[in-house]
C-alpha positions in Angstrom: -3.4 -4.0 -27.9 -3.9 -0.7 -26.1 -1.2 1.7 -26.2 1.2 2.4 -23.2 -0.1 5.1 -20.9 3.6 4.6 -19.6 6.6 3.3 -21.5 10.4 4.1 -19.4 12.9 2.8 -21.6 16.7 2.2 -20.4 16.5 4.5 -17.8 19.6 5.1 -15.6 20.1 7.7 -12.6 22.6 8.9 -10.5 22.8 10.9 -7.0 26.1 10.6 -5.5 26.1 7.3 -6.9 24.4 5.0 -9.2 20.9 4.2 -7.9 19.6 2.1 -10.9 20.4 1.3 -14.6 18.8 0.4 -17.5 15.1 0.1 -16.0 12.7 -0.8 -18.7 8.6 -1.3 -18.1 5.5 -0.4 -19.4 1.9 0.5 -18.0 -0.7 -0.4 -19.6 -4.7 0.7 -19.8 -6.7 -0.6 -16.8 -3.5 -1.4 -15.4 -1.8 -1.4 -11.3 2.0 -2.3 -11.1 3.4 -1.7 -7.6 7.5 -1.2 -7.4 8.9 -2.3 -4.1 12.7 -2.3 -3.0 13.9 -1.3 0.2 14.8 2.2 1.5 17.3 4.0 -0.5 17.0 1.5 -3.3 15.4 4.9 -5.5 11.8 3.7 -5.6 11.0 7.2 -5.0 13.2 8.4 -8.1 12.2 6.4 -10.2 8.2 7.6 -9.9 10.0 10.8 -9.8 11.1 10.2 -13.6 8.1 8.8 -14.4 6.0 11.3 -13.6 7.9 14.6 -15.2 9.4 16.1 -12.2 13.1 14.9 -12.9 15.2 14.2 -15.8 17.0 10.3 -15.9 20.8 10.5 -16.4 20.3 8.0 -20.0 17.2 6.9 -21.1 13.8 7.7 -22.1 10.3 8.2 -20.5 7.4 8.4 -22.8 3.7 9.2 -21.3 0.6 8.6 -23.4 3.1 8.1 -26.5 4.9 11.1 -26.2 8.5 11.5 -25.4 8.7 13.6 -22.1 12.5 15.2 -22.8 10.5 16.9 -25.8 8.3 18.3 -24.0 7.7 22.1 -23.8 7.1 23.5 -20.3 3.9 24.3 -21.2 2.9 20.6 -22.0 4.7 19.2 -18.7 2.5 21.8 -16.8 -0.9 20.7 -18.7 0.1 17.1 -18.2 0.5 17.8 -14.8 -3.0 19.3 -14.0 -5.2 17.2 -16.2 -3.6 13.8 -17.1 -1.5 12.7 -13.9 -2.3 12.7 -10.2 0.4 12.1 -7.2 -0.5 10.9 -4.3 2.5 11.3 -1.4 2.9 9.0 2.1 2.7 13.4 3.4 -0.6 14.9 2.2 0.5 18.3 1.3 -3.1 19.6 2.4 -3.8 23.1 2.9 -4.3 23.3 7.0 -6.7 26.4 7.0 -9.1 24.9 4.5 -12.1 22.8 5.0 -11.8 19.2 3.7 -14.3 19.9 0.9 -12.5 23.1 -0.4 -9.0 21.0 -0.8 -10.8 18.7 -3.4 -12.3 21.6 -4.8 -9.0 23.1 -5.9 -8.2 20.3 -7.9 -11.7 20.3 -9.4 -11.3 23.8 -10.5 -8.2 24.0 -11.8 -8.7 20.4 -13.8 -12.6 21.2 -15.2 -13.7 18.0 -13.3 -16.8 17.8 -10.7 -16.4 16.4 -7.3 -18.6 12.9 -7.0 -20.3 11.9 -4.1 -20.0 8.6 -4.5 -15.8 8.4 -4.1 -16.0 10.2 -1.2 -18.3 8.0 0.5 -16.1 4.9 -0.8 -13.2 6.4 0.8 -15.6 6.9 4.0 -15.0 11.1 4.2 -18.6 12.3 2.8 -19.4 13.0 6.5 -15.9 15.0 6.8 -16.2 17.1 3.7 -16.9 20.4 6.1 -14.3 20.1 9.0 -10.8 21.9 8.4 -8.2 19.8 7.6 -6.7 20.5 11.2 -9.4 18.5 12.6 -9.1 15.5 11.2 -6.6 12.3 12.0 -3.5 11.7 9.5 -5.8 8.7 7.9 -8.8 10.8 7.8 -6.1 13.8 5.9 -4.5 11.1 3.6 -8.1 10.1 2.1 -9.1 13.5 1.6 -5.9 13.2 -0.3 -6.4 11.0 -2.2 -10.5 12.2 -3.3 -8.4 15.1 -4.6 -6.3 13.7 -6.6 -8.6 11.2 -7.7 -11.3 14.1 -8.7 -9.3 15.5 -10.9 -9.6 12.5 -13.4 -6.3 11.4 -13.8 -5.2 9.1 -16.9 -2.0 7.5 -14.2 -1.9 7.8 -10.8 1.3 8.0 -9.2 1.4 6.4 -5.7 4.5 7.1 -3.1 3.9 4.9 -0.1 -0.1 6.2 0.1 -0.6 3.9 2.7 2.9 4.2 4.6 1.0 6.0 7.7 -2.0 4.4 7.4 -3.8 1.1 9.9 -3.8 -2.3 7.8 -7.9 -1.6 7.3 -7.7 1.9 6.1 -4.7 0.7 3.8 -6.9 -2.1 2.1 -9.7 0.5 2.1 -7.7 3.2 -0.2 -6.2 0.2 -2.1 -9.3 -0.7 -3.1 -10.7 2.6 -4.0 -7.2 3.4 -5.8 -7.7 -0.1 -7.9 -11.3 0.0 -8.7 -11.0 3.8 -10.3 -7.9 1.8 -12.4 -10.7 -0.7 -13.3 -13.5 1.5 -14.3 -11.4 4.3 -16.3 -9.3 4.3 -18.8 -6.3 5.2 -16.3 -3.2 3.1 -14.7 -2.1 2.9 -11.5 2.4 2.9 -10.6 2.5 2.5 -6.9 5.7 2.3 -4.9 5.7 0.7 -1.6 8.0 -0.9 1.0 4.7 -2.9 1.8 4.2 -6.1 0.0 1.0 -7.3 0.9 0.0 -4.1 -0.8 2.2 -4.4 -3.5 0.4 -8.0 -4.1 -3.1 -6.5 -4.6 -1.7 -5.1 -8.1 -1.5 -6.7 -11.3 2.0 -6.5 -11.6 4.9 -6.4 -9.0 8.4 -5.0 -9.4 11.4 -5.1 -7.5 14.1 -2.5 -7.7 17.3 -4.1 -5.8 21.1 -4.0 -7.2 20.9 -0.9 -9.3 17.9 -3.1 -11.4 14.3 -3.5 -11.9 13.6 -6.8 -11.8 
C-alpha cells in the first residue's frame, strides 16, 4: 500500500473553547477526501493544522512520513513552496499584475513550467494577459487555482474554492482539482460547507460535536 501523503493523529484544538478532539485520518496517493461541518465547527482549523500553518493543542500531524512538530523552519518553508498548494474561498491575487504573471510567480519560485493545457481546462488561456482587476471573482478564483496547481503540488489544500463560485464553474474547478489528483501522484483535502461538492470526492468527513466522523 502507498504511503500516507497525510496522516493527523489524535489531534485536538482549542480557541476559546474546544473546537475538536481526537481527529484521526489519513490521505492517501491519488486520493480526494472533502471535510464538511457547519460554520464554526473548525473545518478551517483543522486544514490549518494539516497544512503547517498552526500547531494542534495534542496530537500529531505527519506529511509525506515526516512528523511536522520536528520540523525545522527551513523545511516548513520548503514544504510550503514545492510540495503543498492552498487554495482559499479569497484569491489572494496580486491586483496590478496580469493574470499570466500571477501563475508565473508560483512557477518561478517552485522550478515548475506553466502548461497550456490546465489553463484551457480551467477555461482562462484566453485571460492569461488581462490584469487581475479586469476579470470577474470566478474568472480571479481560476487563475487561482492554475497557480497553485502549476506549482506541482504533492496535496492540495482546498478552503471552500468554490464558496463564491456559480454551480457550473464549481463542477468545472472540481473537476480540474480531481483529475490533477488522478493523474499525479498528489491528494486532494477539501473543506466545504457544500455537499454536493463534497460528494464528488472519494471520501467524505464530517466534523460536528468536537469530532470527525
Amino acid at each position: 500500500m502507498s504511503q500516507a501523503l497525510l496522516e493527523a493523529t489524535a489531534v485536538s484544538h482549542s480557541f476559546d473553547t474546544l473546537l475538536f478532539a481526537n481527529v484521526n485520518f489519513s490521505l492517501l496517493p491519488h486520493q480526494s477526501t472533502a471535510i464538511i461541518g457547519r460554520s464554526g465547527s473548525g473545518k478551517s482549523t483543522l486544514l490549518h493544522i494539516c497544512s503547517t500553518f498552526i500547531k494542534p493543542d495534542e496530537g500529531s500531524v505527519k506529511l509525506f512520513g515526516k512528523e511536522l512538530s520536528a520540523q525545522s523552519d527551513a523545511s516548513i518553508e520548503a514544504l510550503r513552496r514545492y510540495d503543498i498548494g492552498i487554495i482559499f474561498q479569497f484569491h489572494y491575487l496580486f491586483k496590478g499584475m496580469s493574470a499570466m504573471d500571477n501563475v508565473e510567480v508560483a512557477t518561478m519560485l517552485s522550478g515548475e513550467k506553466i502548461e497550456e493545457a490546465l489553463l484551457e481546462k480551467l477555461e482562462i488561456k484566453e485571460l492569461m494577459g488581462q490584469r487581475i482587476g479586469e476579470l470577474s471573482g470566478g474568472q480571479q478564483q481560476r487563475v487561482s487555482i492554475a497557480r497553485v496547481l502549476s506549482k506541482k503540488p504533492r496535496i492540495i489544500f482546498a478552503d471552500e474554492p468554490t464558496g463564491n463560485l456559480d454551480k457550473e464553474t464549481a463542477k468545472l474547478v472540481m473537476d480540474v482539482l480531481l483529475d490533477y489528483v488522478k493523474e499525479n501522484e498528489s491528494g486532494l483535502l477539501l473543506v466545504t460547507h457544500d455537499e454536493q461538492m463534497a460528494e464528488l470526492c472519494d471520501r467524505v468527513f464530517k466534523l460536528q460535536d468536537k469530532v470527525l466522523v
